[in-house]
C-alpha positions in Angstrom: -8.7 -5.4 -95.0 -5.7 -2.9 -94.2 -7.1 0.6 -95.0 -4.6 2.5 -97.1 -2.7 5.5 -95.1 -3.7 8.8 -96.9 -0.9 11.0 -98.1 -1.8 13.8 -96.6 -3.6 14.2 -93.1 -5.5 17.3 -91.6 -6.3 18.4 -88.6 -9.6 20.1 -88.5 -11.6 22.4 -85.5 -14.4 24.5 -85.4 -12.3 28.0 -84.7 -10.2 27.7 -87.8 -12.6 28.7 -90.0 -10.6 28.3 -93.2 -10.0 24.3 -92.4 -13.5 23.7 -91.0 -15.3 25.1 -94.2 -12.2 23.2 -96.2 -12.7 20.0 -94.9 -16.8 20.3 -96.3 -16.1 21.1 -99.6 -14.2 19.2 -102.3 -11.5 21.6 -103.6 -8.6 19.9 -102.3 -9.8 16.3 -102.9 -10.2 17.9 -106.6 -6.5 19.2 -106.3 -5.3 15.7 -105.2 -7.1 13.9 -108.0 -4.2 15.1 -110.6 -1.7 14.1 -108.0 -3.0 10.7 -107.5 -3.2 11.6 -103.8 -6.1 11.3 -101.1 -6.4 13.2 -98.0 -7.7 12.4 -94.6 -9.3 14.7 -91.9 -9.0 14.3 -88.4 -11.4 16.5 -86.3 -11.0 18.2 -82.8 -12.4 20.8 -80.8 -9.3 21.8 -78.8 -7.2 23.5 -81.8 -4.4 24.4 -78.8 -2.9 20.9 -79.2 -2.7 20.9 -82.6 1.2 20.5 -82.4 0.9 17.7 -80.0 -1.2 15.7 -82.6 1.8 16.5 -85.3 4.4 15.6 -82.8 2.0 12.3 -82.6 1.9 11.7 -86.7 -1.6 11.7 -86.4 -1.5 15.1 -89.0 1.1 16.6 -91.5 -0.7 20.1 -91.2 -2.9 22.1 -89.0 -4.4 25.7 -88.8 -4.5 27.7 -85.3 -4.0 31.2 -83.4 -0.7 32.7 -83.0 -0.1 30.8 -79.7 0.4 27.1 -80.5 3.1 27.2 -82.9 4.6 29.2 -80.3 4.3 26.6 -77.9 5.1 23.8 -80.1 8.6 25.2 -80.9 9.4 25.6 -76.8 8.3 22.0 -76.7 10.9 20.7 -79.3 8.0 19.6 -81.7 9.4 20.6 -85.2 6.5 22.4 -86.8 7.2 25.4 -89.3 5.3 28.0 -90.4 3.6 27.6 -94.3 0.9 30.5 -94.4 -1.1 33.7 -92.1 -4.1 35.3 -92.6 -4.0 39.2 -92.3 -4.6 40.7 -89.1 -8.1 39.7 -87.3 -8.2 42.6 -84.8 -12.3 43.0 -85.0 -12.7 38.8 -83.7 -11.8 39.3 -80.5 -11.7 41.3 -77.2 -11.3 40.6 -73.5 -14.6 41.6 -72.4 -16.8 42.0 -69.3 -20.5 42.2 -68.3 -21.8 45.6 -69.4 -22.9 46.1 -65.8 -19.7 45.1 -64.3 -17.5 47.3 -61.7 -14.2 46.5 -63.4 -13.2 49.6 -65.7 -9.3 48.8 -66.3 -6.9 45.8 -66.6 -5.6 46.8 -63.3 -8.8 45.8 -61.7 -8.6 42.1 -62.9 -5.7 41.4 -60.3 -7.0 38.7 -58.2 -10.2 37.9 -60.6 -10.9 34.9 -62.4 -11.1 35.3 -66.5 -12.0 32.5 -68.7 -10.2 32.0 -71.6 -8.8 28.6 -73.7 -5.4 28.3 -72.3 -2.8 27.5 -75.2 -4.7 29.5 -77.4 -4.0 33.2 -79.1 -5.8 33.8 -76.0 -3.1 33.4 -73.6 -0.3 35.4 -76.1 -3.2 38.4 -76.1 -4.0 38.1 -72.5 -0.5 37.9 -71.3 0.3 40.8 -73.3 -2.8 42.9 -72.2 -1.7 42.2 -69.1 2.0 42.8 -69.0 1.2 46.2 -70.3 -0.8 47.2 -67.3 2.6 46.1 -65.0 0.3 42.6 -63.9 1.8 39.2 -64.6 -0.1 36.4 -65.4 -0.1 34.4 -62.7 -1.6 37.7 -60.8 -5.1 36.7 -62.1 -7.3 33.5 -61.7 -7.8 31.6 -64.9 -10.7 29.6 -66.0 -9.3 27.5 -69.1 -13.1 26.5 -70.2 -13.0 26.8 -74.1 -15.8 27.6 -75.7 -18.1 27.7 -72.6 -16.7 31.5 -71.3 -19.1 33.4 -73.3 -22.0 31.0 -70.6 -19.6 31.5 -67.5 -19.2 35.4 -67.9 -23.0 36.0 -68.2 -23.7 33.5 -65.5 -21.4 35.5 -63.5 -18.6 32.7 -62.8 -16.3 34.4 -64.2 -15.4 38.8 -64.4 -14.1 38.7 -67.6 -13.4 36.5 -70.6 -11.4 37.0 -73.7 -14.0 36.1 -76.2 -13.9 35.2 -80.0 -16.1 34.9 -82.8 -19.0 34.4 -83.3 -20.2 34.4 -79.6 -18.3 37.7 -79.1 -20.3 39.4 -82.0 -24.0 37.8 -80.5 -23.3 39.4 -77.1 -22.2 42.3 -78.7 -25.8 42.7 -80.8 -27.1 41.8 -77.6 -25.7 44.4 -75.2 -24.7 42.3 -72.6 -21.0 42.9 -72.7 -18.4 45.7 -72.8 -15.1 45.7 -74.3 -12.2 46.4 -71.8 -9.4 45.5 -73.9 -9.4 45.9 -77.9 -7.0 43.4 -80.0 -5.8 46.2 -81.5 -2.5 47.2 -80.3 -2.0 44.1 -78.3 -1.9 41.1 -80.6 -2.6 41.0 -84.8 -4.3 38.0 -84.4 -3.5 36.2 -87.5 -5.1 32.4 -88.0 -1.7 30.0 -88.9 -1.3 27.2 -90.8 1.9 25.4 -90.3 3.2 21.6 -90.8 5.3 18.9 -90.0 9.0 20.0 -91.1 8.9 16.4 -92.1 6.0 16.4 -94.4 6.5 20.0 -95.6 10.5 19.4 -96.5 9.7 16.2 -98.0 6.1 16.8 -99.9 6.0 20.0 -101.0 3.6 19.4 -104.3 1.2 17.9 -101.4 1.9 21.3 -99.2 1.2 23.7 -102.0 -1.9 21.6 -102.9 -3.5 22.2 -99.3 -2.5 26.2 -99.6 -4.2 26.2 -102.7 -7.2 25.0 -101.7 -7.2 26.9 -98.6 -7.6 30.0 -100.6 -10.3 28.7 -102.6 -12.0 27.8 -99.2 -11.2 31.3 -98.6 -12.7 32.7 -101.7 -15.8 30.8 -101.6 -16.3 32.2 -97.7 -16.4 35.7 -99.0 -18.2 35.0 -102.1 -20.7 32.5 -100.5 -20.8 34.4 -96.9 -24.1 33.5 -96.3 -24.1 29.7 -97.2 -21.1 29.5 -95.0 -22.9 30.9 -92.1 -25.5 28.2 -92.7 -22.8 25.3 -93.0 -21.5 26.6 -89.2 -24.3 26.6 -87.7 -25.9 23.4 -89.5 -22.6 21.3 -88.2 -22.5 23.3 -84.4 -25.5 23.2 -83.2 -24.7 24.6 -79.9 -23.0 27.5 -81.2 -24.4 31.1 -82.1 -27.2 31.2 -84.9 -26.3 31.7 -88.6 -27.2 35.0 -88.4 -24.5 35.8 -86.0 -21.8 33.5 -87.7 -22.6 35.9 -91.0 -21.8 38.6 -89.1 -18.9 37.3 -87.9 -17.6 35.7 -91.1 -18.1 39.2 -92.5 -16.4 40.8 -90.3 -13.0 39.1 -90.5 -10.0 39.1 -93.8 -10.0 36.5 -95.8 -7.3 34.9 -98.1 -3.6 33.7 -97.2 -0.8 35.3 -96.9 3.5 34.7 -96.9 5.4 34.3 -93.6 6.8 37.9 -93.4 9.3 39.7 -91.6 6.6 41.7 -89.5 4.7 38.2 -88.7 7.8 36.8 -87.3 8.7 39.9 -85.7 5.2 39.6 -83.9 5.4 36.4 -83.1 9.1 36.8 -81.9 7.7 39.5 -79.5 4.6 37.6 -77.9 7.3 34.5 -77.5 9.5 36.3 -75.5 7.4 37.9 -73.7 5.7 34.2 -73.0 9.4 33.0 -71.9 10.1 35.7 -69.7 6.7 35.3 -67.5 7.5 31.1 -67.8 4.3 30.6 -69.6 6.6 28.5 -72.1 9.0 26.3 -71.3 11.9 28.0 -72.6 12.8 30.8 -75.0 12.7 29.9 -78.9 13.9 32.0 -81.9 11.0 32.3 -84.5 12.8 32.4 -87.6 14.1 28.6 -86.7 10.4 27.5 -87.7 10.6 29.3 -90.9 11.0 26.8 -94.6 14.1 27.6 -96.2 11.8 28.4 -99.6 8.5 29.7 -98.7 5.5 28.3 -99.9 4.1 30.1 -102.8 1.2 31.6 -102.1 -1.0 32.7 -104.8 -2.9 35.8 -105.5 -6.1 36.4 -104.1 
């Protein structure tokens, strides 16, 4: 028997946090019900091709960093943007062992940093980076996902740009040090953005997900806790729930408009990305933009 297409498809991994937690509750399928519509989820770990996997049709909509929509626009893949979080500054950092020699960016020329190429790490390490006068081809980089926390402690590695919610266990733990802050480099907003196909052409469907995406949202920071518990039920080999609380709690919540400042941030990163050929060629934000925003509603 032919199984029915599903009129909306999602793309789901474990560092959106917003989709992950989404894709285990029932608010959008509850949302679809009065549509007469049905979604399907497709899960990943590597969120960085995300566009790929829309270029593909295998999903109408997908949640990352700042980087990949980048990247998917300098690949002709014609994503827009439909929502942003608020800034995330306190999820991330490039760090180091807390007994290592290096004190400044300029003493990473040379060494090897692990990182998830693709991801808002490259847009916040390329920009760390340029403002310390090194490109990024002057340091070694170890493109090993979620496996750089284990690589910096086992001393492969002399730094690695490190997320949530391994950032905040070694943190707790003291065995790292901060050498670069977000803050002042990169916002780091999470992104949500679509097919132009699917968003143009289904935008009941597309204001559907948003909407449920904030009551994911709402039920994270009312339910903080519970949510912890449902991360670290479903990754087993990630942090304990005690550090995902932490972690959830300390990060926004709640969607917010494509603004003028976003694409002005992201129009900064992209050209900075062009300039040192880490994309393929310059792109002008503002083309991934909807005509008519998605309304997004209160919090």
């Amino acid at each position: 028997m032919t199984q029915t297409k599903a009129d909306v498809t999602i793309g789901v991994h474990p560092n959106n946090h917003s989709l992950f937690v989404l894709r285990r509750l029932s608010f959008l399928e509850e949302i679809l019900k009065d549509l007469n519509a049905t979604v399907a989820w497709v899960d990943y770990t590597d969120g960085a091709r995300t566009p790929l996997r829309i270029a593909s049709g295998e999903i109408d909509f997908g949640g990352t960093g700042s980087t990949p929509p980048l990247t998917a626009q300098a690949s002709g893949i014609d994503i827009v943007y439909v929502a942003v979080s608020n800034p995330r500054t306190a999820s991330g950092a490039l760090v180091v062992r807390k007994e290592s020699p290096v004190q400044s960016v300029a003493d990473l020329k040379g060494l090897r940093i692990a990182l998830s190429e693709g991801s808002w790490h490259t847009s916040f390490l390329a920009t760390a980076l340029d403002k310390a006068g090194i490109l990024y081809d002057d340091v070694a980089r170890a493109d090993i996902g979620n496996e750089g926390a284990k690589a910096l402690l086992a001393g492969e590695v002399e730094a690695w740009v490190g997320n949530d919610p391994q950032l905040t266990e070694l943190h707790n733990k003291g065995l790292v040090r901060t050498l670069v802050p977000l803050e002042s480099h990169i916002s780091h907003r999470s992104v949500w953005f679509a097919s132009r196909d699917f968003a143009t052409n289904q935008p009941q469907l597309l204001k559907a997900v948003v909407e449920a995406l904030q009551q994911a949202d709402q039920w994270i920071q009312d339910n903080t806790r519970e949510a912890a518990e449902l991360f670290a039920r479903d990754l087993p080999d990630w942090p304990s729930a005690d550090s995902w609380e932490a972690a959830l709690r300390r990060r926004p919540w709640g969607l917010q408009p494509i603004t003028e400042e976003f694409i002005t941030e992201q129009q900064r990163v992209a050209d900075l990305l062009a300039r040192q050929h880490i994309l393929p060629k310059s792109i002008v934000v503002s083309d991934a933009v909807l005509p008519v925003p998605v309304e997004i509603g209160g919090e």
